[in-house]
C-alpha positions as CSV (number, residue, x, y, z in Angstrom):
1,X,0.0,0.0,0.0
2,X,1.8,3.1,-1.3
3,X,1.9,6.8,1.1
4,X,-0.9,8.3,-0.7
5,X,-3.6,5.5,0.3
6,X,-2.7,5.3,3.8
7,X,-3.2,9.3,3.7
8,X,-6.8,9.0,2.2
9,X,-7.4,6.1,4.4
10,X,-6.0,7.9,7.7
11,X,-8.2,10.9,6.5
12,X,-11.5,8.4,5.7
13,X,-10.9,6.9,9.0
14,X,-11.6,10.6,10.7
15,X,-14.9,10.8,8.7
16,X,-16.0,7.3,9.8
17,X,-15.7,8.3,13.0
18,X,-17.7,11.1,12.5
19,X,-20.2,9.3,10.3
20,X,-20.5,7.3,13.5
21,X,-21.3,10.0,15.6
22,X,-23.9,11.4,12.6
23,X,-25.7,8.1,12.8
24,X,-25.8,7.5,16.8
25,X,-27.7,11.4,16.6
26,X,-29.5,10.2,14.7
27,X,-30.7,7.5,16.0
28,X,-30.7,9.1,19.8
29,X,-33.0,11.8,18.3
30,X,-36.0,9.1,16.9
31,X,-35.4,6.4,19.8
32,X,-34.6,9.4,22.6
33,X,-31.8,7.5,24.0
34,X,-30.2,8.7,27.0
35,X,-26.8,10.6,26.9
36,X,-24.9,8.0,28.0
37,X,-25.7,5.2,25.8
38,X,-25.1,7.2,23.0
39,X,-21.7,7.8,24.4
40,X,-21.2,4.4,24.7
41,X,-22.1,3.7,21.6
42,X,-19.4,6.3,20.1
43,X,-17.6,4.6,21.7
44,X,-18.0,1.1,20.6
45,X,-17.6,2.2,17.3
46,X,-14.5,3.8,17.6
47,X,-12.5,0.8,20.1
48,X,-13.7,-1.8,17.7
49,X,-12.7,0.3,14.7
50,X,-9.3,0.8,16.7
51,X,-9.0,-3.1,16.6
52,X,-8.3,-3.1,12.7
53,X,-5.1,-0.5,13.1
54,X,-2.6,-3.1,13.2
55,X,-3.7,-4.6,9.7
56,X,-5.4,-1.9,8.0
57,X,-2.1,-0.2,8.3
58,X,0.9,-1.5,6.6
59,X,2.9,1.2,8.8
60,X,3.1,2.9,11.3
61,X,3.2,7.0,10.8
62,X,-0.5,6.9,9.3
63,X,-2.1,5.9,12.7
64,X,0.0,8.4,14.6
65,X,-1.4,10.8,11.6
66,X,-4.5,10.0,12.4
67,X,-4.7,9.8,15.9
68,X,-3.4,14.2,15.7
69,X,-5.9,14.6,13.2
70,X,-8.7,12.8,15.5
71,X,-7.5,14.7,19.4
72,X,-8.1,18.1,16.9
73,X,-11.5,17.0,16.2
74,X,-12.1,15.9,19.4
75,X,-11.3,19.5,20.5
76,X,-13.4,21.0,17.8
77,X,-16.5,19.2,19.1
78,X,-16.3,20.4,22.7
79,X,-16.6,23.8,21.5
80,X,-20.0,25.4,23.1
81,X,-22.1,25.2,20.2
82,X,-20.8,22.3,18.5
83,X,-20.9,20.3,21.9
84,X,-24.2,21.4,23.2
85,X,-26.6,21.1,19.9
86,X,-24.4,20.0,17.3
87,X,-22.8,16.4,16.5
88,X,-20.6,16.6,19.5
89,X,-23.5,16.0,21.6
90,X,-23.6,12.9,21.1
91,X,-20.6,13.0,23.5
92,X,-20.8,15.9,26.2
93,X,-24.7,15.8,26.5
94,X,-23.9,13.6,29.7
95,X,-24.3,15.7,33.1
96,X,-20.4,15.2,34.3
97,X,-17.3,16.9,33.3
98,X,-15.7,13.7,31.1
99,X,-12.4,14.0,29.0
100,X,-13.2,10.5,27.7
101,X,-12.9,11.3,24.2
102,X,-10.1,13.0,24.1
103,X,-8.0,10.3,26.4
104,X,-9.8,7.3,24.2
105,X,-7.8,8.9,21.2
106,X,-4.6,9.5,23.0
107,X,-4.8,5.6,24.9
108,X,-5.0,4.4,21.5
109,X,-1.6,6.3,20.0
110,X,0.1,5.2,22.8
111,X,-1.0,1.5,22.9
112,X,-0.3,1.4,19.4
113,X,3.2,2.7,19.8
114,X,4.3,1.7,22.8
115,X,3.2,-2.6,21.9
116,X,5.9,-1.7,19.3
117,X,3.8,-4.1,17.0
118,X,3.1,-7.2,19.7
119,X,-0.7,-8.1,19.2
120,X,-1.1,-9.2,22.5
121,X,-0.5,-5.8,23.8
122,X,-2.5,-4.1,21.8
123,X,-5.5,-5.9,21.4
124,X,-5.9,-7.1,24.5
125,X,-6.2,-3.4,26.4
126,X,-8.3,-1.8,23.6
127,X,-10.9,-4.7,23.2
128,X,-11.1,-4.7,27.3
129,X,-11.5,-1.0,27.1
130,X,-14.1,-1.2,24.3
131,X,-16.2,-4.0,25.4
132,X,-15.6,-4.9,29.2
133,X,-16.4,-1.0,29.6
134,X,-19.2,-0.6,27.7
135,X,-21.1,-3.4,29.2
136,X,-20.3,-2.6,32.5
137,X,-21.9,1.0,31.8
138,X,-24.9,-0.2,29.8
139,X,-25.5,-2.8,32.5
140,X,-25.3,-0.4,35.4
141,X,-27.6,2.1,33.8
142,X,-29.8,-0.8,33.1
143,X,-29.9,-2.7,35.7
144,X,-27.7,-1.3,38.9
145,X,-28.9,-1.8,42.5
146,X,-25.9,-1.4,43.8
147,X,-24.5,2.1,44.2
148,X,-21.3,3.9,45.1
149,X,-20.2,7.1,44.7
150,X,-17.1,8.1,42.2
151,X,-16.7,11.8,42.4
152,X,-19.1,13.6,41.0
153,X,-20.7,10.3,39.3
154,X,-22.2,7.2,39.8
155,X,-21.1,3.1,39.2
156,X,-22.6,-0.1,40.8
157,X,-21.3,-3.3,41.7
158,X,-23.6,-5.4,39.0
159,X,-21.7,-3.0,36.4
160,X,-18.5,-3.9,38.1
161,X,-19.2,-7.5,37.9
162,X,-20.1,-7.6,34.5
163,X,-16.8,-5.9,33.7
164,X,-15.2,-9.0,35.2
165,X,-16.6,-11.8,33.4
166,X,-16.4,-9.5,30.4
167,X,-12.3,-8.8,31.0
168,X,-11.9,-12.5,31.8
169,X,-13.5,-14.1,28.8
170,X,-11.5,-11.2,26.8
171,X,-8.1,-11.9,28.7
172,X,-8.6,-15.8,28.0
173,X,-9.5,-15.5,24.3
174,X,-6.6,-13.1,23.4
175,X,-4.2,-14.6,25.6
176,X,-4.7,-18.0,23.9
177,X,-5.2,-16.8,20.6
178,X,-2.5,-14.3,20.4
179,X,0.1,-15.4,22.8
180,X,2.4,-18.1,23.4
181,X,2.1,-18.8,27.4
182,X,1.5,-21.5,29.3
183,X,-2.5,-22.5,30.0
184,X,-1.4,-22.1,34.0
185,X,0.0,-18.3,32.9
186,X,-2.9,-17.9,30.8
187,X,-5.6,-18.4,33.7
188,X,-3.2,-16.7,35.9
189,X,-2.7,-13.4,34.0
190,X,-6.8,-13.1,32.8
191,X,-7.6,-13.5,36.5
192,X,-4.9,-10.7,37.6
193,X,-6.0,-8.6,34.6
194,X,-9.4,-9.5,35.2
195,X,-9.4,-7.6,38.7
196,X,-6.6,-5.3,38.5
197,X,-8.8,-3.8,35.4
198,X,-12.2,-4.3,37.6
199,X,-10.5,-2.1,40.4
200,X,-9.4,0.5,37.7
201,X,-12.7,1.2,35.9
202,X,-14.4,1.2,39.1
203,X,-12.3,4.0,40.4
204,X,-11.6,5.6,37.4
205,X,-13.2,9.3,37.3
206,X,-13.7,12.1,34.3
207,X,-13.0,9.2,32.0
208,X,-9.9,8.4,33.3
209,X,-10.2,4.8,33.0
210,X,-10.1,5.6,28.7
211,X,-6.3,6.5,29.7
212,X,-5.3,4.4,33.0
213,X,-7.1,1.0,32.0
214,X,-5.2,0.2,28.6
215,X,-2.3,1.3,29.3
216,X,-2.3,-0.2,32.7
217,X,-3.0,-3.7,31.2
218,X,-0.3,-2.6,28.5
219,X,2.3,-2.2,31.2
220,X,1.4,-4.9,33.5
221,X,1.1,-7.0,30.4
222,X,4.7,-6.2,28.9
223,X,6.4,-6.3,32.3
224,X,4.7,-9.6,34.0
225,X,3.7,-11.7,30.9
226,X,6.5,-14.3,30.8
227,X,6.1,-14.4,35.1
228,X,6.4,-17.4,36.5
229,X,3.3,-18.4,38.9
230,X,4.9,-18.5,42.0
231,X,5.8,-13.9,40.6
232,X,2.3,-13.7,39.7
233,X,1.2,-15.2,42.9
234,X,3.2,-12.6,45.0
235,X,2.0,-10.1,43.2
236,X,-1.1,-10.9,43.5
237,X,-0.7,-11.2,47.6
238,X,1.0,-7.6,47.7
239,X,-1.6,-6.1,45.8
240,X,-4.3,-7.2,47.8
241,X,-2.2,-6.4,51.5
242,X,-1.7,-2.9,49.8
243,X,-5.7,-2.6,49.3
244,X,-5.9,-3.8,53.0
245,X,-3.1,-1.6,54.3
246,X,-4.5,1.3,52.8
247,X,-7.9,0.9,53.6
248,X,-6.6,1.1,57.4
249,X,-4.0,4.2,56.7
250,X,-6.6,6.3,54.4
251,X,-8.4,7.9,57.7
252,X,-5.1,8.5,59.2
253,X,-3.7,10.2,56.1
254,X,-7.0,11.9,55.8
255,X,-7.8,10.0,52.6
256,X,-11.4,8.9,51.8
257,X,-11.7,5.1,50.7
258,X,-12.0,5.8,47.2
259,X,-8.8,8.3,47.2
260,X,-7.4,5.3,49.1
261,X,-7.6,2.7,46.2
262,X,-6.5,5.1,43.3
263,X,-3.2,5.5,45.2
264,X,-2.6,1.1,46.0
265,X,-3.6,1.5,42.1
266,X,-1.1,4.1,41.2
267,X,1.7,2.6,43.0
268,X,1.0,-0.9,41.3
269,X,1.1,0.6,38.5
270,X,4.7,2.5,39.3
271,X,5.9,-0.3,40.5
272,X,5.3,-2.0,37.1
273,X,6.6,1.0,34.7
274,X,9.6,0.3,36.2
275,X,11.7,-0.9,39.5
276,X,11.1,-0.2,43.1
277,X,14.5,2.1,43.2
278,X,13.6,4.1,40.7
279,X,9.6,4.4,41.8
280,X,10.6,5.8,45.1
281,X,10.7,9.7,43.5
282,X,7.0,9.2,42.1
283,X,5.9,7.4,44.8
284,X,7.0,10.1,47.1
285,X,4.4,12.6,45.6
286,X,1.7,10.6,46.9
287,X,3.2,11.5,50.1
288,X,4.2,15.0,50.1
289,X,0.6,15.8,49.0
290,X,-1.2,13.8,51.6
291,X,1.4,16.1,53.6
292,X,0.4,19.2,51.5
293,X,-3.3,18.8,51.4
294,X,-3.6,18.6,55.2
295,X,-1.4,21.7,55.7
296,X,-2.4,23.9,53.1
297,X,-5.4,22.9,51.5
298,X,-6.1,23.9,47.8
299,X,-9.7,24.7,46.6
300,X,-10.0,21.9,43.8
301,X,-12.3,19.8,44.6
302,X,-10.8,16.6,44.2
303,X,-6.8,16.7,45.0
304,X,-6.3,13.7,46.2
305,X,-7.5,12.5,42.6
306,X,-5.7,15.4,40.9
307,X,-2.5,14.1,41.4
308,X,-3.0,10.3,41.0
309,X,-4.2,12.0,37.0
310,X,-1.1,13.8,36.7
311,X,1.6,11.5,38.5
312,X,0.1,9.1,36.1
313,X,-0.1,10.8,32.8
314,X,3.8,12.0,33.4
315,X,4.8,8.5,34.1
316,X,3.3,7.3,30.5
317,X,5.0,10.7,29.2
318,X,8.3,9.7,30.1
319,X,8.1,6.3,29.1
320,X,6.9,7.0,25.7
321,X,9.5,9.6,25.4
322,X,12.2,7.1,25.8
323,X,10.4,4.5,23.6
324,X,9.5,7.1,20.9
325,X,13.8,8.3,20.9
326,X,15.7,5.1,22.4
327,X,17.4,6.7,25.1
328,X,16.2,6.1,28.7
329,X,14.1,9.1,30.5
330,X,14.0,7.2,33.7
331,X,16.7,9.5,35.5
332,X,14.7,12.7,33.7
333,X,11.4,11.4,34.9
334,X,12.7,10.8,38.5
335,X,14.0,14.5,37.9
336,X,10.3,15.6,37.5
337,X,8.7,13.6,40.0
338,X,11.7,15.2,43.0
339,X,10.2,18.7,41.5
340,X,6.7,17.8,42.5
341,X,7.9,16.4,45.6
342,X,10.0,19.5,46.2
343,X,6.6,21.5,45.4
344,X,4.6,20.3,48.0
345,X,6.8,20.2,50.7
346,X,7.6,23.6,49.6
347,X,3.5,24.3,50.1
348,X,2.8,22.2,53.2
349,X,4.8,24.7,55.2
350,X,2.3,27.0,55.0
351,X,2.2,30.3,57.0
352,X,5.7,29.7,59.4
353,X,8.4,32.2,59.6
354,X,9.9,32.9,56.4
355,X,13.5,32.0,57.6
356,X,12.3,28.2,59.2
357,X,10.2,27.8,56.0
358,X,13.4,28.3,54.0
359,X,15.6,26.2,56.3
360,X,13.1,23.4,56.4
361,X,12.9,23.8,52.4
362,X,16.8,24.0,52.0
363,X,16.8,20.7,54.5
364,X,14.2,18.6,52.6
365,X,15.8,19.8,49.0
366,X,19.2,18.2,50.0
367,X,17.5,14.9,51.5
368,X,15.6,14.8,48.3
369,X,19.0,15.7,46.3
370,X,21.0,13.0,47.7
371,X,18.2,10.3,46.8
372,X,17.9,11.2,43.6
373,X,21.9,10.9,43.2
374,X,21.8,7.3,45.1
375,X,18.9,5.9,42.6
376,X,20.9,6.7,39.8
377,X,24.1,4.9,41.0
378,X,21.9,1.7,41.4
379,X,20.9,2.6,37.6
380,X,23.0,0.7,34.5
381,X,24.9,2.6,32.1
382,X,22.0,3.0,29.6
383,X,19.5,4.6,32.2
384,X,22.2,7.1,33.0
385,X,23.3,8.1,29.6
386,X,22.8,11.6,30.1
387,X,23.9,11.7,33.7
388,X,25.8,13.6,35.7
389,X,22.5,15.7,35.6
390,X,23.7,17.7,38.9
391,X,23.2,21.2,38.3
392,X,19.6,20.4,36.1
393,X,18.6,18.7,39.4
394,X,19.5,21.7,41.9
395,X,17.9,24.0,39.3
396,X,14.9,21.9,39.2
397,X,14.6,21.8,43.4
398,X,15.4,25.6,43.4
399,X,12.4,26.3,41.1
400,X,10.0,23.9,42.2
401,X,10.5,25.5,46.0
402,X,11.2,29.5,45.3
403,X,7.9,29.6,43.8
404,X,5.7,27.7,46.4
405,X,7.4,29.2,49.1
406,X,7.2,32.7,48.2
407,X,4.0,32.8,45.9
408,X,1.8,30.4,47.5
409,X,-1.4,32.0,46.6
410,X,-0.3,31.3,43.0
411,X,-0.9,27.7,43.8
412,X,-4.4,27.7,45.5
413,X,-6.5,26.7,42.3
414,X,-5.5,23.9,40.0
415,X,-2.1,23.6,42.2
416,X,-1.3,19.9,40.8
417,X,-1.5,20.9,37.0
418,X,1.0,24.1,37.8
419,X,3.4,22.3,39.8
420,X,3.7,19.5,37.2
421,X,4.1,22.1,34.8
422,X,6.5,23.8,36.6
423,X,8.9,20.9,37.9
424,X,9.1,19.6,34.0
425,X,10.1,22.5,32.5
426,X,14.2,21.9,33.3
427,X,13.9,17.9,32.8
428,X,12.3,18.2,30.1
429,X,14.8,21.1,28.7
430,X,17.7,19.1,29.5
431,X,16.3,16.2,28.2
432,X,15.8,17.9,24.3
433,X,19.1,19.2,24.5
434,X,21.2,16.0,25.4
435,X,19.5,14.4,22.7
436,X,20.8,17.6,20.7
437,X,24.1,16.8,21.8
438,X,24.1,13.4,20.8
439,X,22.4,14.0,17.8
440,X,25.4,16.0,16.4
């Protein structure tokens, strides 16, 4: 298939899509559906649809082509007008703030490049994601008894249940069609997949779970597929002591139950982007903001979910930065997460003395220095290609604490988003420029 065909059919996929979206309005407006089963079905259409990628495409750069073209589209229909009245209502006419849409598209550019062509991975997130999900949501609507809370919306335990059996017949079929494991891995991995991907839908919020779900099963998939039993089992045991633990800690920390799970779920998922040395930075956030939040409140309304979001989408930044260019971001993304860290603990300090505020600062920068350093001397050769990274680190503690220390009110609305912002700006930099350097 020669350049100009994939074009037209990278292009012709976009208006399918739409199409797609034309049809379900239609149809909503002479059967009167309900909001969210149109949604659903948009989004049916476009997992299943998603499915064909690997062999409609001969290579690669068309989807990625069409995955831009589609997140501008998806922009376009959550303008007012077009979102309210016109076809994108088929997607925003729901009474919750969801960036579904716009995270379905991205999950799918990133499964697709980060399987690096292996069918398992690909196929097995975005058909859990298409169909597990959508059943669990039709069947809730339909038929839910059973309800708990999830920010500002709604799930129920039948939903949740159905997303099980749905994951686990999904998991088997793809496993055993796809892949080459043992039958004992295969029942092994659906049942793990099965539940880690229950837990994640059924604490996903703002259609998060379009973003965390695939690409958790993606990561979980790529790093514990060839386990043995006896790894999958302690796994298994961990995960479920860290539920438990939790669920004890979260009214000490001052977390609710649900805030409770998202972080066992975040750290799982840490823990499987990559080793327990170089997850201690990341996982450190979690703990500076519980710090933060108790201190020095912010006014968003959901915090302790704010920063699970953004902790998360950094994590699959980094690692399809190194994917995408071949050179390791691990000691760039641990760079990040000690800004964020930095951050907080800059903000938790709250109204003290200007001079114990800085000495307490100063203090928690160097502890937080001398980690980072240690972490990367446990790191091989290839993760530390661009290291020494000294000064970029200071710099990075010194703007990630002069800021929250000395313009705190800056950081009272949407505080997560600007100190994420904020404490990428040098890794990132430095990160452009060493692959400059090499480049030359």
């Amino acid at each position: 298939m020669n350049i100009t065909v994939q074009v037209i059919l990278a292009f012709g996929s976009v208006l399918v899509l739409l199409t797609l979206m034309a049809i379900v309005k239609r149809i909503a407006h002479t059967a009167g559906l309900h909001a969210e089963i149109q949604r659903k079905l948009v989004h049916i259409g476009t997992g299943l649809y998603a499915l064909t990628l690997p062999w409609l495409f001969p290579d690669r750069w068309p989807v990625y082509m069409l995955i831009v073209v589609t997140l501008f589209v998806m922009g376009f229909l959550r303008l007012p007008k077009v979102a309210k009245s016109g076809l994108g209502s088929t997607l925003h006419s729901v009474d919750r703030q969801s960036y579904g849409d716009v995270l379905l598209a991205l999950s799918i550019g990133l499964c697709f490049f980060l399987a690096q062509g292996n069918t398992v991975l690909y196929v097995l997130p975005i058909a859990v994601l298409t169909l597990a999900d959508a059943a669990a949501a039709l069947v809730g609507s339909a038929y839910g008894r059973r309800i708990f809370k999830v920010e500002d919306s709604h799930k129920s335990v039948e939903g949740s249940v159905v997303f099980f059996i749905v994951t686990l017949l999904i998991s088997l079929v793809v496993l055993l069609l796809f892949g080459s494991f043992s039958p004992a891995n295969v029942l092994a991995l659906s049942l793990m997949i099965a539940a880690f991907g229950t837990l994640v839908e059924a604490d996903s919020w703002r259609g998060f779970d379009n973003l965390f779900l695939p690409l958790g099963l993606l990561v979980f998939l790529k790093t514990h597929g060839n386990s043995d039993i006896l790894h999958l089992l302690v796994l298994a045991i961990l995960f479920l002591l860290a539920l438990l633990g939790l669920k004890f800690l979260a009214p000490k920390l001052g977390l609710t139950r649900h805030a409770s799970r998202v972080y066992v779920v975040a750290v799982f998922l840490l823990l499987a982007v990559t080793d327990i040395k170089n997850a201690l930075l990341p996982i450190l956030v979690l703990f500076s903001h519980a710090w933060c939040r108790s201190k020095n409140p912010c006014q968003g309304r959901f915090p302790d979910l704010d920063v699970v979001a953004a902790l998360a989408l950094i994590s699959f930044g980094w690692l399809a930065f190194g994917n995408a260019t071949g050179n390791s971001a691990i000691s760039f993304y641990g760079m990040h997460a000690m800004g964020m860290t930095m951050g907080l603990a800059a903000l938790a300090l709250g109204k003290r003395p200007v001079l114990q505020r800085v000495g307490i600062a100063t203090t928690i920068a160097i502890g937080l220095f001398f980690l980072r350093v240690m972490v990367v001397s446990f790191n091989s050769a290839n993760a530390n290609w661009a290291e020494p990274l000294l000064f970029s680190a200071l710099a990075t503690l010194a703007l990630t604490s002069t800021f929250p220390l000395f313009l705190p009110g800056f950081f009272c609305r949407n505080r997560i988003a600007k100190l994420a912002l904020l404490s990428g700006v040098v890794p990132l930099a430095m990160y452009l420029f060493e692959m400059e350097m090499i480049g030359k």
